[in-house]
N, CA, C and O atoms as a Tripos MOL2 file, in Angstrom:
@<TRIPOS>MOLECULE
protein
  296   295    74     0     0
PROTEIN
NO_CHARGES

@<TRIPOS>ATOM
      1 N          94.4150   81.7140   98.6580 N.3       1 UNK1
      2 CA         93.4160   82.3920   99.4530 C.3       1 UNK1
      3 C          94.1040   83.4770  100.2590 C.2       1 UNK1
      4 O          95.2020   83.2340  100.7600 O.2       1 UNK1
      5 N          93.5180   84.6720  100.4170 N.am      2 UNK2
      6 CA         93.7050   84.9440  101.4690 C.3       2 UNK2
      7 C          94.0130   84.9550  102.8260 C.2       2 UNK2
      8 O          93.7440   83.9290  103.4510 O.2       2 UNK2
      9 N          94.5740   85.9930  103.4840 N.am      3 UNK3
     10 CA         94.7000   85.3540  105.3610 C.3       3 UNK3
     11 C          93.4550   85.9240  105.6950 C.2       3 UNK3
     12 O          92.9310   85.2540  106.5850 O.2       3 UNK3
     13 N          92.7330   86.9290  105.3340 N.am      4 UNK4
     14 CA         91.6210   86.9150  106.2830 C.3       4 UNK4
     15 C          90.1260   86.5220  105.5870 C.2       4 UNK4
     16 O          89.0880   87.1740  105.7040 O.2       4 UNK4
     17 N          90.3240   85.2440  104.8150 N.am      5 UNK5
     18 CA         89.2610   84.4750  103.9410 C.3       5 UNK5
     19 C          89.7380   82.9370  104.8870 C.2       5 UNK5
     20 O          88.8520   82.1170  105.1280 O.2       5 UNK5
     21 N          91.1380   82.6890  105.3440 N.am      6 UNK6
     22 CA         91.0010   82.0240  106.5950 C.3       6 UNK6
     23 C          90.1410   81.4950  107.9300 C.2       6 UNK6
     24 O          89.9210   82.1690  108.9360 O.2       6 UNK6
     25 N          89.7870   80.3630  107.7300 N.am      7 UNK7
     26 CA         88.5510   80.3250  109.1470 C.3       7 UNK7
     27 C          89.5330   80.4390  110.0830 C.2       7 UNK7
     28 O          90.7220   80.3710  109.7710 O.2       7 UNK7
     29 N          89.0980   80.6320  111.3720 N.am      8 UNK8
     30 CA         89.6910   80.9910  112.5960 C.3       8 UNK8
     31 C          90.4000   79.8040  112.9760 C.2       8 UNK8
     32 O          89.9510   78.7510  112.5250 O.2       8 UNK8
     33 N          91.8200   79.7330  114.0080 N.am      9 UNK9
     34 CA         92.4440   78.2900  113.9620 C.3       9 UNK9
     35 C          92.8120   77.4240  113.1590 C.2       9 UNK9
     36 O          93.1570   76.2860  113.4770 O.2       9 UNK9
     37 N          92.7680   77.9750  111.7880 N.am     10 UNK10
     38 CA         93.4720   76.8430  110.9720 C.3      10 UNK10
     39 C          95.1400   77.1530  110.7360 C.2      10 UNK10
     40 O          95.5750   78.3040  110.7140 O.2      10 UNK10
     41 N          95.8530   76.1550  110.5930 N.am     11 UNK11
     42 CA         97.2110   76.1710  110.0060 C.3      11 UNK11
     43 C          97.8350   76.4330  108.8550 C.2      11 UNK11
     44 O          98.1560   75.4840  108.1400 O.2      11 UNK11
     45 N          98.0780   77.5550  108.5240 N.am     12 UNK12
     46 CA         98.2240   78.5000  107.0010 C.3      12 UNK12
     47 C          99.9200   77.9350  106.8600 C.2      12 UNK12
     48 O         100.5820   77.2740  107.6590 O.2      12 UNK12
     49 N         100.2370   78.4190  105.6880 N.am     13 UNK13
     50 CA        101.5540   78.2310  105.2710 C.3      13 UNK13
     51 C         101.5890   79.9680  104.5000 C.2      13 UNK13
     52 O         100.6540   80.3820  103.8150 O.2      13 UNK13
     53 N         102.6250   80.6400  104.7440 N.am     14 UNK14
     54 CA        102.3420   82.0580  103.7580 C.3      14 UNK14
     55 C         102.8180   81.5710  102.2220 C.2      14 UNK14
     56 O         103.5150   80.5760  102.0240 O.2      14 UNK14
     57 N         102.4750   82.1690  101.5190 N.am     15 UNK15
     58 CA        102.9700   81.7890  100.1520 C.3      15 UNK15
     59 C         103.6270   82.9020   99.2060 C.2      15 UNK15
     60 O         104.4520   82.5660   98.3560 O.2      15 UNK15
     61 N         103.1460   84.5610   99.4180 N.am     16 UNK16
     62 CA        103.0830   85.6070   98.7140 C.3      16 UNK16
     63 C         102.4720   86.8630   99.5230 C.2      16 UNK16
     64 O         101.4510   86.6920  100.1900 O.2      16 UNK16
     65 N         103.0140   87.9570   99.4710 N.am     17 UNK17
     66 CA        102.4040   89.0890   99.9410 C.3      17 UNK17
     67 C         102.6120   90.0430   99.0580 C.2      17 UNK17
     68 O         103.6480   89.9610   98.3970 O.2      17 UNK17
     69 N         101.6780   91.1980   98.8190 N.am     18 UNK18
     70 CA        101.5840   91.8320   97.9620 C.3      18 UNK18
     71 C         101.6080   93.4080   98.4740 C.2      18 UNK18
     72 O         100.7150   93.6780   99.2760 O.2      18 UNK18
     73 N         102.5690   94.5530   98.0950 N.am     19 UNK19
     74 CA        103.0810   95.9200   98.9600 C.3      19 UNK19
     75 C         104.6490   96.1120   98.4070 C.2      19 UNK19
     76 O         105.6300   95.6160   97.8530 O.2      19 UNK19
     77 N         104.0010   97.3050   99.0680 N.am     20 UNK20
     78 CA        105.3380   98.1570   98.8950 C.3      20 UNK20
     79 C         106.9660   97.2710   99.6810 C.2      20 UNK20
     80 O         106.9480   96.1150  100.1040 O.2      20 UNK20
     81 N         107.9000   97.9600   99.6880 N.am     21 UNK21
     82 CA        109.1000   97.7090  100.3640 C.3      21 UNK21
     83 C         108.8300   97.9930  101.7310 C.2      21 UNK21
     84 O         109.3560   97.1290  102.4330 O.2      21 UNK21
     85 N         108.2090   98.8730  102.4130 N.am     22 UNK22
     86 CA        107.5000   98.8410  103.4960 C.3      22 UNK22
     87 C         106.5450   97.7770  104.5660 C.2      22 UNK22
     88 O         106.4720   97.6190  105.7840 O.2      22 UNK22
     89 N         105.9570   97.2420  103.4880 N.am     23 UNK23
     90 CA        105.1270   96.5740  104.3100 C.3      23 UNK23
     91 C         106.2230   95.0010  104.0210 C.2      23 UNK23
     92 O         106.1250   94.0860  104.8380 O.2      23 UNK23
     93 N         107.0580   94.8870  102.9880 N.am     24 UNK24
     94 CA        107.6160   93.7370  102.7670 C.3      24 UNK24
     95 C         108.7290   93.8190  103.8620 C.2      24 UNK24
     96 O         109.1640   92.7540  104.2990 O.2      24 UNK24
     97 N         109.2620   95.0890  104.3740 N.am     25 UNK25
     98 CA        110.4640   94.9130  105.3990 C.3      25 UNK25
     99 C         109.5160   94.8060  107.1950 C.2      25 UNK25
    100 O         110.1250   94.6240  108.2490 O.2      25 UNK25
    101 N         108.4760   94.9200  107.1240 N.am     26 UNK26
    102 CA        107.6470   94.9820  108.5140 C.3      26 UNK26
    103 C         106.9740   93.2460  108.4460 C.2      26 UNK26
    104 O         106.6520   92.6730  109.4870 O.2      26 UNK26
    105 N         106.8920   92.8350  107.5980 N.am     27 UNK27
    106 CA        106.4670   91.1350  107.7780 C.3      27 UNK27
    107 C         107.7650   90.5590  108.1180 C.2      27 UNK27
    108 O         108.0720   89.8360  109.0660 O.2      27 UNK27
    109 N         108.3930   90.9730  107.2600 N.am     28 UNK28
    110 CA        109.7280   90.0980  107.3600 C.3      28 UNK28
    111 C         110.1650   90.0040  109.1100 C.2      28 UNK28
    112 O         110.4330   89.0630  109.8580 O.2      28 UNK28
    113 N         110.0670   91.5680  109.2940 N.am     29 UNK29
    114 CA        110.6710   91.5200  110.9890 C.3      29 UNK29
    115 C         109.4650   90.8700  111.6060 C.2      29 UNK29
    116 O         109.6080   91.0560  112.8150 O.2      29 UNK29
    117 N         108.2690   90.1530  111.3890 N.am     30 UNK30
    118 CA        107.3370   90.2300  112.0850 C.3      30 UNK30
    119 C         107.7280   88.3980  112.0520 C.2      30 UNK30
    120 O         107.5210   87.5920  112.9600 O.2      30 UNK30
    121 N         108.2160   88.1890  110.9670 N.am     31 UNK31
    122 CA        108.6390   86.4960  110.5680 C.3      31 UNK31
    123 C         107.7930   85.8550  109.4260 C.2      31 UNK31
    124 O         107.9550   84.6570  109.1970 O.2      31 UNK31
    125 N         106.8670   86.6100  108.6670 N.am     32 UNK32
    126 CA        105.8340   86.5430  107.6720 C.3      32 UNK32
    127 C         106.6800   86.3690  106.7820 C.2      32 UNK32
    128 O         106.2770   86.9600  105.7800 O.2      32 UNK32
    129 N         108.0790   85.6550  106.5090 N.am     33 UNK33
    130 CA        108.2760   85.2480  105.3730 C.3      33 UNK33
    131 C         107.8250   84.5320  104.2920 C.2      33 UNK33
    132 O         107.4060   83.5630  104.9250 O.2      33 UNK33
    133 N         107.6050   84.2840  103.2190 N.am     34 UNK34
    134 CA        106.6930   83.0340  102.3650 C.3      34 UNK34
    135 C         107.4870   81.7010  102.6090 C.2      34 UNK34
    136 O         108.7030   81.7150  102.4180 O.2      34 UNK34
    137 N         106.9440   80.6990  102.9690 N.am     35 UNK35
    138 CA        107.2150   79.5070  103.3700 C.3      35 UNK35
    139 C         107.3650   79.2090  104.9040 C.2      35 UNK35
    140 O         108.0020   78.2880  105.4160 O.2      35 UNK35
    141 N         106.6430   80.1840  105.5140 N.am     36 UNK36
    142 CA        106.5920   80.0020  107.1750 C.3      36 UNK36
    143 C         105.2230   80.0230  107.3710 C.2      36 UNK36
    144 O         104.3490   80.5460  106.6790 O.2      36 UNK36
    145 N         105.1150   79.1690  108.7570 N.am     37 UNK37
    146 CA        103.6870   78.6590  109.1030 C.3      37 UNK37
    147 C         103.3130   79.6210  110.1090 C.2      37 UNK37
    148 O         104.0290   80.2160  110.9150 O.2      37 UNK37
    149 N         101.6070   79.6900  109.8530 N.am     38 UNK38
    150 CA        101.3760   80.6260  110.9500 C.3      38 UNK38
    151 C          99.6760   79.8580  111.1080 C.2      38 UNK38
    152 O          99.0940   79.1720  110.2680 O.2      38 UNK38
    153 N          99.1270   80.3440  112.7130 N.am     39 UNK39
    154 CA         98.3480   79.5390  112.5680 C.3      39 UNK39
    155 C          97.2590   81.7570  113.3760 C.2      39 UNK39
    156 O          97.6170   82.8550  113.8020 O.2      39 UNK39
    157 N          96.1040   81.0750  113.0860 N.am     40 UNK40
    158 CA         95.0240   82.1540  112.8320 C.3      40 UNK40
    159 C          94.3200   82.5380  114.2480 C.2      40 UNK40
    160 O          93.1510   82.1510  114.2410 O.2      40 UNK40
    161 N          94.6450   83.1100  115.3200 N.am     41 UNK41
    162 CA         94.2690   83.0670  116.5450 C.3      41 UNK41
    163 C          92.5920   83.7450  116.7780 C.2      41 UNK41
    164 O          91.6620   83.0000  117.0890 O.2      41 UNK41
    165 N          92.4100   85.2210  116.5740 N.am     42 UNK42
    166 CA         91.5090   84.9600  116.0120 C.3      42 UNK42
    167 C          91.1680   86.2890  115.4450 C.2      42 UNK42
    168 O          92.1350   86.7890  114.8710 O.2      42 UNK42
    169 N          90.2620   86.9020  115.4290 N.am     43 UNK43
    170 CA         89.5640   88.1690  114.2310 C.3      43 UNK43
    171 C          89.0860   89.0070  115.0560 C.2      43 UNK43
    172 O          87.9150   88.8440  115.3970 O.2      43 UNK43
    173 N          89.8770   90.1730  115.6280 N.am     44 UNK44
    174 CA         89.5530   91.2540  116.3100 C.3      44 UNK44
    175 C          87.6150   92.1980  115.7620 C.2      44 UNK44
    176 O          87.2640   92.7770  114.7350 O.2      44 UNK44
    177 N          86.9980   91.9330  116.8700 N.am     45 UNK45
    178 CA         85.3090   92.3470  116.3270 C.3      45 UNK45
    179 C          85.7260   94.0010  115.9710 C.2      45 UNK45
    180 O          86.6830   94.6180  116.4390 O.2      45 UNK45
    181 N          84.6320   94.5380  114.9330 N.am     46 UNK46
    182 CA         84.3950   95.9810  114.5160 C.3      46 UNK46
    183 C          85.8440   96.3060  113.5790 C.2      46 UNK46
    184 O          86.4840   97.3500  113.7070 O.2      46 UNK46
    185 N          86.1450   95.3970  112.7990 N.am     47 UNK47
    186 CA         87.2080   95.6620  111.6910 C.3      47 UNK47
    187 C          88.7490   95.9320  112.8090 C.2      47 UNK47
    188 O          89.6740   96.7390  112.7330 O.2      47 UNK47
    189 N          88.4710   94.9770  113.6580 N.am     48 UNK48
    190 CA         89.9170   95.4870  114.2080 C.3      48 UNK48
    191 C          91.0040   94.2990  113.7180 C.2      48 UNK48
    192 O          90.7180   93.4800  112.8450 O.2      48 UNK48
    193 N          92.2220   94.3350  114.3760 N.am     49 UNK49
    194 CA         93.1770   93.4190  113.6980 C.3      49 UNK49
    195 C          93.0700   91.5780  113.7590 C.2      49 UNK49
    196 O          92.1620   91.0380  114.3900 O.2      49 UNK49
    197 N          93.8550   90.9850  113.2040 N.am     50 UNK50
    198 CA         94.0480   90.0460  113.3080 C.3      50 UNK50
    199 C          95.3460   89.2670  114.0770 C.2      50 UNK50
    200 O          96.4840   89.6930  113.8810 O.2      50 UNK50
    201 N          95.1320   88.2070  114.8800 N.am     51 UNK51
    202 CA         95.4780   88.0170  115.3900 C.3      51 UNK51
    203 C          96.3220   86.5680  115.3380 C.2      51 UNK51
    204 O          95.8150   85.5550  115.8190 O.2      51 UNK51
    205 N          97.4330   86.5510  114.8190 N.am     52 UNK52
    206 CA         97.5940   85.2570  114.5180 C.3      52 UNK52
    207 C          99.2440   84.8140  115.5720 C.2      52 UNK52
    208 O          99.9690   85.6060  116.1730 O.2      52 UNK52
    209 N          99.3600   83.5380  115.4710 N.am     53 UNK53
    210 CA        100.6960   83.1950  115.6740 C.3      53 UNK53
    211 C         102.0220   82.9650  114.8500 C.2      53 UNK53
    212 O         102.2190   82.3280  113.8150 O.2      53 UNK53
    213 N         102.5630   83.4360  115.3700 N.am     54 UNK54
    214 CA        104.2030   83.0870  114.1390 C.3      54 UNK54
    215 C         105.1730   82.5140  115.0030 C.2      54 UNK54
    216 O         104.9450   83.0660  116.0800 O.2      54 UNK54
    217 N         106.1140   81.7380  115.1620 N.am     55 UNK55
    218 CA        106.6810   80.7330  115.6260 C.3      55 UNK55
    219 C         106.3680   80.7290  117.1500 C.2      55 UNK55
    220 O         107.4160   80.9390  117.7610 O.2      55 UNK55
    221 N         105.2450   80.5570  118.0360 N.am     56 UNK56
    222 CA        105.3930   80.6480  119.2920 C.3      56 UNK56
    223 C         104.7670   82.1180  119.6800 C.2      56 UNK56
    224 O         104.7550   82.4790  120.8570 O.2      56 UNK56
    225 N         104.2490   82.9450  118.6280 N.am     57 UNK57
    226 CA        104.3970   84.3920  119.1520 C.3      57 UNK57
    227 C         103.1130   85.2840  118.8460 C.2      57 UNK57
    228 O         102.6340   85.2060  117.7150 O.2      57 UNK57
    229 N         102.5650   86.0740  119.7280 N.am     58 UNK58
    230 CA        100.9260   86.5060  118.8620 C.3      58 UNK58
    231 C         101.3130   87.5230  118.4240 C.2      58 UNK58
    232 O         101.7550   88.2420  119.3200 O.2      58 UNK58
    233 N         101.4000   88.2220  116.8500 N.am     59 UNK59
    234 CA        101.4990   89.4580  116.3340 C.3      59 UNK59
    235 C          99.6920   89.7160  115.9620 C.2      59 UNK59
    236 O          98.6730   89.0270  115.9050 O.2      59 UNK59
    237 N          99.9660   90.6950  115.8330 N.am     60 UNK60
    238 CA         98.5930   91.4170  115.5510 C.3      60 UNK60
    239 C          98.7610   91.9560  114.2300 C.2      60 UNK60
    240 O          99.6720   92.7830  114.1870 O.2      60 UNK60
    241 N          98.0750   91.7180  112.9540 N.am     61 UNK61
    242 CA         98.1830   92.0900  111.6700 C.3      61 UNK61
    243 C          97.1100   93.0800  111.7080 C.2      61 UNK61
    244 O          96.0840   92.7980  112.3270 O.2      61 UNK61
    245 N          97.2270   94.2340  111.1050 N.am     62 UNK62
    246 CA         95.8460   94.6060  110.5380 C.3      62 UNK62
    247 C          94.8890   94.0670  109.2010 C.2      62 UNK62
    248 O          95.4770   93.2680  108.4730 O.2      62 UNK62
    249 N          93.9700   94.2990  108.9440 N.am     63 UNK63
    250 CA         93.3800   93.8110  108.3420 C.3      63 UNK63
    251 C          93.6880   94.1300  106.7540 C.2      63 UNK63
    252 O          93.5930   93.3160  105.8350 O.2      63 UNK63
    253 N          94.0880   95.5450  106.6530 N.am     64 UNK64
    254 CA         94.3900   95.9930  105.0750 C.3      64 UNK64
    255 C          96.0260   95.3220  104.5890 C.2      64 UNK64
    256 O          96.2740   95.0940  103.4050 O.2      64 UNK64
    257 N          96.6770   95.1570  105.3040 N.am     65 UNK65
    258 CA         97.7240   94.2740  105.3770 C.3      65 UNK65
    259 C          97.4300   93.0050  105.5140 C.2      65 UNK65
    260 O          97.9270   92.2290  104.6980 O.2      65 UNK65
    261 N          96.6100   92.5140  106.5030 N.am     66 UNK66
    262 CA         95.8980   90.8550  106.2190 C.3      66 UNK66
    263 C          95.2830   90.2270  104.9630 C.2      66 UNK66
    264 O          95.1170   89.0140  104.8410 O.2      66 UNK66
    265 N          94.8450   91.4490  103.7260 N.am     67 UNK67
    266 CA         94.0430   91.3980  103.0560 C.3      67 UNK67
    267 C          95.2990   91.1390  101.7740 C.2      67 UNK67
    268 O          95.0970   90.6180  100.6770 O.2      67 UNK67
    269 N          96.1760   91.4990  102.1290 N.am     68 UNK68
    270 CA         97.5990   91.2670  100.8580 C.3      68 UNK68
    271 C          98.5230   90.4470  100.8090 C.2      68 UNK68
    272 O          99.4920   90.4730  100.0510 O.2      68 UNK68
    273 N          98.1250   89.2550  102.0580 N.am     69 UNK69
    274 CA         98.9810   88.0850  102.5590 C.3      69 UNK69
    275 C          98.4430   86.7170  101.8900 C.2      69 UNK69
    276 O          97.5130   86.1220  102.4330 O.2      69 UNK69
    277 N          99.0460   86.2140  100.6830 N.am     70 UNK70
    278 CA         98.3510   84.8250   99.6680 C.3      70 UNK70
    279 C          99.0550   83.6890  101.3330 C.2      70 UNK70
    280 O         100.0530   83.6930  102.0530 O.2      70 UNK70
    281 N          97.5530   82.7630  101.1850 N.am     71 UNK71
    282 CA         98.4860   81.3820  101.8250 C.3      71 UNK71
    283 C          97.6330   79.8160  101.5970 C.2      71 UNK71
    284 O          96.5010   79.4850  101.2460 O.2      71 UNK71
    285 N          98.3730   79.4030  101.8440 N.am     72 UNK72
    286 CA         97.7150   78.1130  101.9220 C.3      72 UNK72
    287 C          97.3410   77.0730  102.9700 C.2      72 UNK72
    288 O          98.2450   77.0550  103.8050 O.2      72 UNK72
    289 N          96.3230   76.1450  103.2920 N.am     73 UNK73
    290 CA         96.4430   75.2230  104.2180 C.3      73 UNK73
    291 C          97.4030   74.4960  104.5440 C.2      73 UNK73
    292 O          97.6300   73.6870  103.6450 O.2      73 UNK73
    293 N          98.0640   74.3940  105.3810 N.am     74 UNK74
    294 CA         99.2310   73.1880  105.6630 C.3      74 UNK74
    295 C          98.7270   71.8100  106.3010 C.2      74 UNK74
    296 O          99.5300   70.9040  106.5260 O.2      74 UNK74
@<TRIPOS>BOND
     1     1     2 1
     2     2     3 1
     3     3     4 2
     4     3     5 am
     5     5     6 1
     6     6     7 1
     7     7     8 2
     8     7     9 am
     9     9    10 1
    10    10    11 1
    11    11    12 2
    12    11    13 am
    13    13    14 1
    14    14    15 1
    15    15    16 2
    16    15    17 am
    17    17    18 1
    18    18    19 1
    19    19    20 2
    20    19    21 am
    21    21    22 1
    22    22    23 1
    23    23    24 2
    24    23    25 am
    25    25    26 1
    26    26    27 1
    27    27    28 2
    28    27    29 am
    29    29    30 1
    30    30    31 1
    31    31    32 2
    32    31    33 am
    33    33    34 1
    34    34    35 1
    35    35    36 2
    36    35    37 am
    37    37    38 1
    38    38    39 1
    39    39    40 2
    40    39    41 am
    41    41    42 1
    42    42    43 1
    43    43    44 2
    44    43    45 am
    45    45    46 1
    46    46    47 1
    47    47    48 2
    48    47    49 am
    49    49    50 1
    50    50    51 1
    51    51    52 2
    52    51    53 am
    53    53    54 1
    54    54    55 1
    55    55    56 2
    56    55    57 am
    57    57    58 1
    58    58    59 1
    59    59    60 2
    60    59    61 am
    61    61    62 1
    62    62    63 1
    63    63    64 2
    64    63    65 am
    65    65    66 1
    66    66    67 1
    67    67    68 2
    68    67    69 am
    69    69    70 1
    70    70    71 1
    71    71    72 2
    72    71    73 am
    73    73    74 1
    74    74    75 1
    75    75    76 2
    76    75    77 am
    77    77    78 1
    78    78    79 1
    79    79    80 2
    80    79    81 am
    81    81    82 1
    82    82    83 1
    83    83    84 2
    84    83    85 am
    85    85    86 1
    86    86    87 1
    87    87    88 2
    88    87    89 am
    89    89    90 1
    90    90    91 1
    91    91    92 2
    92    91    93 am
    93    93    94 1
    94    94    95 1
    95    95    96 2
    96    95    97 am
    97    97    98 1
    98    98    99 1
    99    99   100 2
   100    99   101 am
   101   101   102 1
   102   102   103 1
   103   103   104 2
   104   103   105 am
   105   105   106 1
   106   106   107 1
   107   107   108 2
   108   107   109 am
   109   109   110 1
   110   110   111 1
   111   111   112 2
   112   111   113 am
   113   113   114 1
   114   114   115 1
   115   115   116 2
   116   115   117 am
   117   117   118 1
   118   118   119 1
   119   119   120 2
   120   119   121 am
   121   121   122 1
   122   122   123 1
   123   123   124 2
   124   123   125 am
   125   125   126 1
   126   126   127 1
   127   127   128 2
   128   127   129 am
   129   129   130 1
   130   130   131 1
   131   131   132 2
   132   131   133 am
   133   133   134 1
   134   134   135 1
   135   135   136 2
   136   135   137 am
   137   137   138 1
   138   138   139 1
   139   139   140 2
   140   139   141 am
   141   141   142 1
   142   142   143 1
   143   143   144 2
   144   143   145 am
   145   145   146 1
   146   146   147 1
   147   147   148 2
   148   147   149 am
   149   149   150 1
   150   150   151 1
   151   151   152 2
   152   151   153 am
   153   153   154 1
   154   154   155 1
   155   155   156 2
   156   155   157 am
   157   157   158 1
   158   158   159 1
   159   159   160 2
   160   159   161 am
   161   161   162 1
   162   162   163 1
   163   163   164 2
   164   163   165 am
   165   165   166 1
   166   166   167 1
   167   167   168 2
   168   167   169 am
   169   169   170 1
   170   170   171 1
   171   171   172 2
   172   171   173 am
   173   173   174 1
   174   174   175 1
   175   175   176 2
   176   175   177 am
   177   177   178 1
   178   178   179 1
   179   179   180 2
   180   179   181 am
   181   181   182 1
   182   182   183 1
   183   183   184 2
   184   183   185 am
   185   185   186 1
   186   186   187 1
   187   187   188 2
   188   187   189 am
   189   189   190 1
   190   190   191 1
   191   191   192 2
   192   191   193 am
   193   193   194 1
   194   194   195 1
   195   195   196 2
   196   195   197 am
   197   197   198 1
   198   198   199 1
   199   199   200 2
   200   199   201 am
   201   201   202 1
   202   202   203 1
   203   203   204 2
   204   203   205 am
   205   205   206 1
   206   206   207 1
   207   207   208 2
   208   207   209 am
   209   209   210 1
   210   210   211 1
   211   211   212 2
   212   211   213 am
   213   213   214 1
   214   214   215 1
   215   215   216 2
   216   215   217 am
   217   217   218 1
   218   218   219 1
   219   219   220 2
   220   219   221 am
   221   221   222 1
   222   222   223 1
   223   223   224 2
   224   223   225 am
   225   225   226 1
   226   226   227 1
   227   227   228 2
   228   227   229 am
   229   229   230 1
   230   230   231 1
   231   231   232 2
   232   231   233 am
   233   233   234 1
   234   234   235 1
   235   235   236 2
   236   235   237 am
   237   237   238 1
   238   238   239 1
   239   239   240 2
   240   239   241 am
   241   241   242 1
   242   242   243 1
   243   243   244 2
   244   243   245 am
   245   245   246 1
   246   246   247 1
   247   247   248 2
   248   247   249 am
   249   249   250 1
   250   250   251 1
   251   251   252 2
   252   251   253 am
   253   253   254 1
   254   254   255 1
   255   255   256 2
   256   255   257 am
   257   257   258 1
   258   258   259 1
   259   259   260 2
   260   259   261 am
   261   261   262 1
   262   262   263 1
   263   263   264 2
   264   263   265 am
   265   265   266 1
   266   266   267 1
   267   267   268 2
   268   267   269 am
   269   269   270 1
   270   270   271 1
   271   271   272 2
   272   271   273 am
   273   273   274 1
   274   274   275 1
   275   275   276 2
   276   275   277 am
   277   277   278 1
   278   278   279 1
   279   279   280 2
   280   279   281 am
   281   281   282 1
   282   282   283 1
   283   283   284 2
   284   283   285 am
   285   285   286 1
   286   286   287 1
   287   287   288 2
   288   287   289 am
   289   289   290 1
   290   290   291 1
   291   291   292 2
   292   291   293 am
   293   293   294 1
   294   294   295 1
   295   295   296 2
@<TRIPOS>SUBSTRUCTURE
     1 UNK1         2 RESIDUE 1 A UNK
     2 UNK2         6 RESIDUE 1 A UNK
     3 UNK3        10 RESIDUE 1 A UNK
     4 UNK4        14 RESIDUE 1 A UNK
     5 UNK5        18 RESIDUE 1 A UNK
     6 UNK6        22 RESIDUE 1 A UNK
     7 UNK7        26 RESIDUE 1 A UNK
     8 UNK8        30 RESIDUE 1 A UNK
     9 UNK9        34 RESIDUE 1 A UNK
    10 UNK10       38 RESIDUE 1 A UNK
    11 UNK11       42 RESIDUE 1 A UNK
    12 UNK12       46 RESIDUE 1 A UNK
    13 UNK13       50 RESIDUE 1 A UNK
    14 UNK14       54 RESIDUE 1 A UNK
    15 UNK15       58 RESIDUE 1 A UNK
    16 UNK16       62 RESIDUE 1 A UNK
    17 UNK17       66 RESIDUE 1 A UNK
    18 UNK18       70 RESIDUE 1 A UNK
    19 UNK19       74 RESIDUE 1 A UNK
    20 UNK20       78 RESIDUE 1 A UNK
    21 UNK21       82 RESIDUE 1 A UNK
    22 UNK22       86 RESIDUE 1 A UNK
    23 UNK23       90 RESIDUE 1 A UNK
    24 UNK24       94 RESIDUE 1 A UNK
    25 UNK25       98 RESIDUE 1 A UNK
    26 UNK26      102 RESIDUE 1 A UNK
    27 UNK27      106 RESIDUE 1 A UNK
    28 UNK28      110 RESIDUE 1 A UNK
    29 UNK29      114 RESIDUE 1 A UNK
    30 UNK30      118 RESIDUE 1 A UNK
    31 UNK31      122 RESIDUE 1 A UNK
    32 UNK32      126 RESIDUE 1 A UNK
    33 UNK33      130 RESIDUE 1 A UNK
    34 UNK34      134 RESIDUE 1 A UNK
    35 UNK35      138 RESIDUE 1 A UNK
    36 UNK36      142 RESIDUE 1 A UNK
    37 UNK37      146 RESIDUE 1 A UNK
    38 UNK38      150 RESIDUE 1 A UNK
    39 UNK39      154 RESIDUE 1 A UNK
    40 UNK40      158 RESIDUE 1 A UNK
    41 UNK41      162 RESIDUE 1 A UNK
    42 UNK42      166 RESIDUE 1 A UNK
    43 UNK43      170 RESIDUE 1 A UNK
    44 UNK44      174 RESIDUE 1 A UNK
    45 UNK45      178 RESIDUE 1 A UNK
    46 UNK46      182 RESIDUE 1 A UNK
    47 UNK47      186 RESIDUE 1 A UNK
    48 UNK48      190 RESIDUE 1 A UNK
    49 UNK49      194 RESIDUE 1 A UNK
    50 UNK50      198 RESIDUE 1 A UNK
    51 UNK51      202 RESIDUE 1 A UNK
    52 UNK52      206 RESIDUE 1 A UNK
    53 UNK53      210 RESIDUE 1 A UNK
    54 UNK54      214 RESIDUE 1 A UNK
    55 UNK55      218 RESIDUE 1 A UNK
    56 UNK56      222 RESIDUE 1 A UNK
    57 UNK57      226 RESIDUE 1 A UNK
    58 UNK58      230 RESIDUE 1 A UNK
    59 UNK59      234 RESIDUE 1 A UNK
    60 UNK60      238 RESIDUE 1 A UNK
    61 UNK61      242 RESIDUE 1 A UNK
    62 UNK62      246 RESIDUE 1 A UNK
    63 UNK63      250 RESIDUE 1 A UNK
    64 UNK64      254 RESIDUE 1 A UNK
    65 UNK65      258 RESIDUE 1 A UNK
    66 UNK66      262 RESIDUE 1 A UNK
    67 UNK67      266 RESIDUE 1 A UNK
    68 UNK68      270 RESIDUE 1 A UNK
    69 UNK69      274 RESIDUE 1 A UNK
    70 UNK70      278 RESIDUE 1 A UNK
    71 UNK71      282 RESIDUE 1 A UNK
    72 UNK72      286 RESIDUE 1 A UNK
    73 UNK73      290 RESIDUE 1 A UNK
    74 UNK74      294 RESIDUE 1 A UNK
């Protein structure tokens, strides 16, 4: 599934992201590696970003980048 086919607050595991070398070196610094947990804080209203946690930490994803992140329930 998707991260932003995610209900709000659940506990994702990443699995796959899909992009350029760009967007693969900006997750990485963000900690969006595949096999790290992130949990779904919540869904910025009027197409704005997403808002999730990564170890302790709120990053803000956008959505066209949210839309290329595979994960799973943990």
């Amino acid at each position: 599934m998707k991260l932003l086919d995610a209900p709000k607050g659940s506990l994702l595991r990443v699995i796959d992201y899909r992009g350029g070398k760009g967007v693969e070196f900006k997750l990485r610094q963000l900690g969006l590696a595949p096999g790290h947990k992130i949990k779904i804080l919540r869904y910025a209203p009027l197409g704005g970003p997403v808002m999730i946690d990564v170890e302790g930490r709120s990053v803000a994803i956008g959505r066209g980048i949210a839309a290329r992140i595979d994960v799973e329930v943990s």
